[in-house]
C-alpha positions as a printed NumPy array, in Angstrom:
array([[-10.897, -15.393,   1.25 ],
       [-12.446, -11.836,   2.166],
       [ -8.48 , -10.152,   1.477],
       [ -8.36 , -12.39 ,  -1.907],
       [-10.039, -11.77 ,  -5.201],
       [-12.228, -15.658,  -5.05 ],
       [-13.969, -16.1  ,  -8.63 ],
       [-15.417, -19.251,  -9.921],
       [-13.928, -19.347, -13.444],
       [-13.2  , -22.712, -14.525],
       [-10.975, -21.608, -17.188],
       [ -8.257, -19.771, -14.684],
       [ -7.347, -23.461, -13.227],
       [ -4.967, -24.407, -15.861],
       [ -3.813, -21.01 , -16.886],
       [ -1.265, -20.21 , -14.397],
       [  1.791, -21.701, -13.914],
       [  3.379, -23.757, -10.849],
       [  5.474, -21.9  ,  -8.472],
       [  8.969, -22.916,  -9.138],
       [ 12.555, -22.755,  -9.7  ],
       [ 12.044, -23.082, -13.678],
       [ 11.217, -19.72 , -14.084],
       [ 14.781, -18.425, -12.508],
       [ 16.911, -17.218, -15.489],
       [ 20.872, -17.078, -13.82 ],
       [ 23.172, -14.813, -15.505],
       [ 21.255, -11.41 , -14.793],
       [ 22.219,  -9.181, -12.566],
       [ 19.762,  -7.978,  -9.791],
       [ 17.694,  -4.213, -10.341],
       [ 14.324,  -2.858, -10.38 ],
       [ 12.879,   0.536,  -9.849],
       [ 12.928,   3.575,  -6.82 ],
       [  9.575,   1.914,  -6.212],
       [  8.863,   2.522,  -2.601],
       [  6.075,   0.517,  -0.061],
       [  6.101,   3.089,   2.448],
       [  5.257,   5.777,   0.003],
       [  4.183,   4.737,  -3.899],
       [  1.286,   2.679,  -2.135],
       [ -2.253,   3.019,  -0.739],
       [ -2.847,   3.3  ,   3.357],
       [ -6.157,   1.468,   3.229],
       [ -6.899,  -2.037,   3.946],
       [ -7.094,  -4.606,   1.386],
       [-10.163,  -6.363,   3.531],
       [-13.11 ,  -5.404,   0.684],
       [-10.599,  -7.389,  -1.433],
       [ -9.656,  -4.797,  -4.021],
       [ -6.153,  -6.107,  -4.502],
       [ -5.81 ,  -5.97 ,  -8.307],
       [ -7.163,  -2.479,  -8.166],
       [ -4.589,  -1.672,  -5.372],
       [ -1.355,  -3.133,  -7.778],
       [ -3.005,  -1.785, -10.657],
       [ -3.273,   1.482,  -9.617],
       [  0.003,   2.028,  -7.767],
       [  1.673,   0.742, -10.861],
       [ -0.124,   3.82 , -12.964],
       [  0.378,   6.241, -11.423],
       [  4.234,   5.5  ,  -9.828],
       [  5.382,   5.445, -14.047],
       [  3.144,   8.362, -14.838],
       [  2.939,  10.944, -11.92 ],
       [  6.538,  11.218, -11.131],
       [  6.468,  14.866, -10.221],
       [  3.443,  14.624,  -8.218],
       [  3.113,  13.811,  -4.575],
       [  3.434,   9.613,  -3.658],
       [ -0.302,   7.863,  -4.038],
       [ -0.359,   7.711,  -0.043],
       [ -0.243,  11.742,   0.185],
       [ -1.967,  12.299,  -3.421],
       [ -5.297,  10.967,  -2.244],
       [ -7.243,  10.559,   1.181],
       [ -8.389,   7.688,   2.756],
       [-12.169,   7.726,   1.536],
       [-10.715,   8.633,  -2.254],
       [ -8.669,   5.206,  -2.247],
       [-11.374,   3.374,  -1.268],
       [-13.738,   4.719,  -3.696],
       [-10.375,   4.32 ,  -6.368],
       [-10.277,   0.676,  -5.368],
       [-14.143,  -0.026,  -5.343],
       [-14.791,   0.952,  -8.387],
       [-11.759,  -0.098, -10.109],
       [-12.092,  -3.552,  -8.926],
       [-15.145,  -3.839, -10.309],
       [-14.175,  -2.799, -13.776],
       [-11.563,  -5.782, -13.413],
       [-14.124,  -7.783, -12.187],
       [-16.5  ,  -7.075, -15.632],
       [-14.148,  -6.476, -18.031],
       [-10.484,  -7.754, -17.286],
       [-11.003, -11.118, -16.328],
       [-11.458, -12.997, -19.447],
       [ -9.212, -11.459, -21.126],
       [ -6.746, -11.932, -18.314],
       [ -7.128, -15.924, -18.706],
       [ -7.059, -15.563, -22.655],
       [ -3.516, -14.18 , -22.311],
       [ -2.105, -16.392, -19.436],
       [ -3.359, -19.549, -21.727],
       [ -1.801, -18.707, -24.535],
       [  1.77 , -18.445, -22.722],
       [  1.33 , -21.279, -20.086],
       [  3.239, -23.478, -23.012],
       [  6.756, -21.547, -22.736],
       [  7.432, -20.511, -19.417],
       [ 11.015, -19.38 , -19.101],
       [  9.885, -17.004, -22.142],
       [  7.126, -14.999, -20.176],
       [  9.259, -14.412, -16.878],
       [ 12.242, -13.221, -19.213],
       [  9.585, -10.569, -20.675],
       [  8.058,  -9.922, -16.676],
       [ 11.49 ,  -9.61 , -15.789],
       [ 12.879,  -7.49 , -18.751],
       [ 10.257,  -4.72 , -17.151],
       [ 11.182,  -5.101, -14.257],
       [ 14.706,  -4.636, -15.02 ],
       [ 14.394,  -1.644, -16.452],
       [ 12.244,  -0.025, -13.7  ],
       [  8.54 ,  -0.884, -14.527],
       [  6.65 ,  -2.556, -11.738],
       [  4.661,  -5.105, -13.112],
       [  1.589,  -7.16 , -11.791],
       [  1.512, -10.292, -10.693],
       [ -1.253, -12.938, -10.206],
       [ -1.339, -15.822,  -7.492],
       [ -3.733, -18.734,  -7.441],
       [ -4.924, -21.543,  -5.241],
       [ -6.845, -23.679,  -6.433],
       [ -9.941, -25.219,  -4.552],
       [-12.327, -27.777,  -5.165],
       [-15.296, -25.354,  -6.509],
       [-13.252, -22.18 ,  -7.302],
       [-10.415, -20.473,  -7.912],
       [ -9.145, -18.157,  -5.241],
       [ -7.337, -15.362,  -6.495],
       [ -4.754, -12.645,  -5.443],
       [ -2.969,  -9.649,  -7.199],
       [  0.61 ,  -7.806,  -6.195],
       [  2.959,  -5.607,  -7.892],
       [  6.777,  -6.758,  -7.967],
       [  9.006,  -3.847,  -8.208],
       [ 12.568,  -5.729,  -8.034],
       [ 14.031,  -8.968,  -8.938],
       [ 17.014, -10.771,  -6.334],
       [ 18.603, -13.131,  -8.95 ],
       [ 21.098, -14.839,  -6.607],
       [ 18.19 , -15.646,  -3.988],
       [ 15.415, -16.175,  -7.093],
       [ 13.295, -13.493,  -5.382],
       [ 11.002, -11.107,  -6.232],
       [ 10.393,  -7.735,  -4.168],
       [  6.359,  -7.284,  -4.295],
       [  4.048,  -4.772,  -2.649],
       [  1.429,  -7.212,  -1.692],
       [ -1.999,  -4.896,  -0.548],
       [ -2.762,  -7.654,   2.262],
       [  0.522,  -5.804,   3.85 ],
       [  0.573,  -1.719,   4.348],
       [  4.253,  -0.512,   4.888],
       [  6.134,  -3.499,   4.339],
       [  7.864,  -5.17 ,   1.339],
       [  7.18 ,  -8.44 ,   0.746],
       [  9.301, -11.515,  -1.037],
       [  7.946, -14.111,  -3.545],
       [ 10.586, -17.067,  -3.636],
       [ 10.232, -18.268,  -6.732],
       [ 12.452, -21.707,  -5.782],
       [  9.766, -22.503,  -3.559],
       [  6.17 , -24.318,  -4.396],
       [  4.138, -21.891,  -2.717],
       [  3.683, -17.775,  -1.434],
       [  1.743, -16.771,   1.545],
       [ -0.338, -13.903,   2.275],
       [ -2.011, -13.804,   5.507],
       [ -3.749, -16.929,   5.979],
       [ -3.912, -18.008,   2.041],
       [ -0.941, -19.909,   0.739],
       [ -1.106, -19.472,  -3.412],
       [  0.544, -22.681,  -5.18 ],
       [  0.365, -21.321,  -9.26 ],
       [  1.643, -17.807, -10.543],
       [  0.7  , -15.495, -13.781],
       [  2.001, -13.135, -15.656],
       [ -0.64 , -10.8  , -16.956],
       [  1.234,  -8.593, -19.697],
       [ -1.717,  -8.052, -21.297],
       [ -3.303,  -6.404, -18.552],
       [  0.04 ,  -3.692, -17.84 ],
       [ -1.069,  -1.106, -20.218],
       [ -4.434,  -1.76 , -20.97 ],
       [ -6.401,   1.164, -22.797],
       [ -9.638,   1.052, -20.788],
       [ -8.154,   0.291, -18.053],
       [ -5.472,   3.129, -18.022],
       [ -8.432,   5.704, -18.804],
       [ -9.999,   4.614, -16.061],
       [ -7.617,   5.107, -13.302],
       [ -6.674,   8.484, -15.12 ],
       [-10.29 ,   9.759, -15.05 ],
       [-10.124,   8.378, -11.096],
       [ -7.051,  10.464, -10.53 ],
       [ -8.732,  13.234, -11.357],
       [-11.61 ,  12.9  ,  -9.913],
       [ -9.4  ,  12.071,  -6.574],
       [ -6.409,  13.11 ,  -6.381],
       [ -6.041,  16.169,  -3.719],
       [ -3.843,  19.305,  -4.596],
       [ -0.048,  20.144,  -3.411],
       [ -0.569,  22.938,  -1.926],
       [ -3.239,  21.366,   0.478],
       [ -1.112,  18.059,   0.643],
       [  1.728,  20.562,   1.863],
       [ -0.428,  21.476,   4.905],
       [ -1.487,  17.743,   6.004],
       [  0.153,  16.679,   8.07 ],
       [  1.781,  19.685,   9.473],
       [  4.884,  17.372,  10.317],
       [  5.176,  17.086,   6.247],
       [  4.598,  20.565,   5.819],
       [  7.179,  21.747,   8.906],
       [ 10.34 ,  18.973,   7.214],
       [  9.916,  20.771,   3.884],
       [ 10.191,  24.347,   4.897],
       [ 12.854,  23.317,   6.966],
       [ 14.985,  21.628,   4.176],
       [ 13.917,  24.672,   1.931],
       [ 11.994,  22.35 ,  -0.894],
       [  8.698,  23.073,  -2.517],
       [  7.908,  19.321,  -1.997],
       [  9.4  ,  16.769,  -4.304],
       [  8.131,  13.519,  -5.215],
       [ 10.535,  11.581,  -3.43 ]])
């Protein structure tokens, strides 16, 4: 689908798991980070379908630009886009294999790679997430960030890039998660891909060649600009 990463890789159709209840683990209380949609996210549309490069990158640079301003004020409009683009594609060429490598060889023990997803979650690392449907030619593919777990509903909190401003829930006692007009039956996740050398220098060369100053940010919007003086701060983070 055009909001959906859609790749004909044979190998991805038995490498994700089944939506379902197995992958609850009851006895642990419910946490996750500060992580916040209406700030630590992008404001463009996921249409192009850069979706991985949207989770991805929010995930960066919410653990390591804490004291800067939130993604949506760090960077214009036209610098996501070209932050998505060409991270996507870097996914695209370089990520995917090794993606399916990883998600194969810890299909066989399920409850054991959710308690590792969740132990990061748990302690206030967002961590990716990858959906699947599977078609009759290809595999249709979508990427979100989960930022908090709900043990006594068996929910995930996700920023989901089809969706700007809103949080979004995976049920994970359900068969299925929808997003837009795409309902994903088979979930992954991709540990390997969370800290990923090339990867990481790639959105960190990106930031810089992005992100906009504070003092700038400070002065769009004005409204921004006017709430700080007014509470007397030099413009936290948060």
């Amino acid at each position: 689908m055009r909001k959906s990463l859609v790749l004909r890789v044979a190998p991805l159709f038995a490498v994700l798991i089944a939506l379902s209840s197995s992958v609850a683990v009851p006895g642990i209380a419910g946490a996750g980070s500060d992580f916040c949609v209406k700030n630590d996210t992008f404001s463009i549309s996921n249409a192009p379908g850069y979706c991985f490069a949207m989770a991805a990158f929010a995930r960066w640079y919410y653990l390591t630009r804490r004291d800067d301003l939130p993604l949506k004020k760090a960077f214009t409009a036209a610098s996501q886009r070209a932050i998505a683009k060409e991270l996507q594609q870097f996914y695209s060429d370089s990520l995917v294999g090794l993606q399916a490598d990883y998600c194969n060889a810890h299909q066989a023990n399920q409850t054991e790679s959710f308690q590792r997803f969740l132990t990061g979650i748990l302690s206030g690392e967002p961590r990716i997430v990858l959906l699947m449907r599977k078609g009759i030619r290809r595999a249709t593919l979508h990427a979100v960030l989960a930022y908090g777990w709900i043990p006594e509903k068996n929910m995930l909190r996700v920023y989901d890039p089809n969706y700007r401003n809103e949080e979004r829930l995976i049920d994970l006692s359900r068969k299925k998660y929808s997003s837009l007009d795409v309902t994903y039956h088979a979930i992954c996740f991709p540990e390997g891909l969370q800290d990923h050398m090339a990867l990481t220098q790639r959105m960190e060369a990106l930031c810089q060649g992005h992100a906009v100053t504070r003092a700038s940010a400070l002065t769009t919007p004005a409204s921004y600009g006017l709430a700080l003086r007014k509470n007397g701060s030099t413009g936290p983070r948060r």
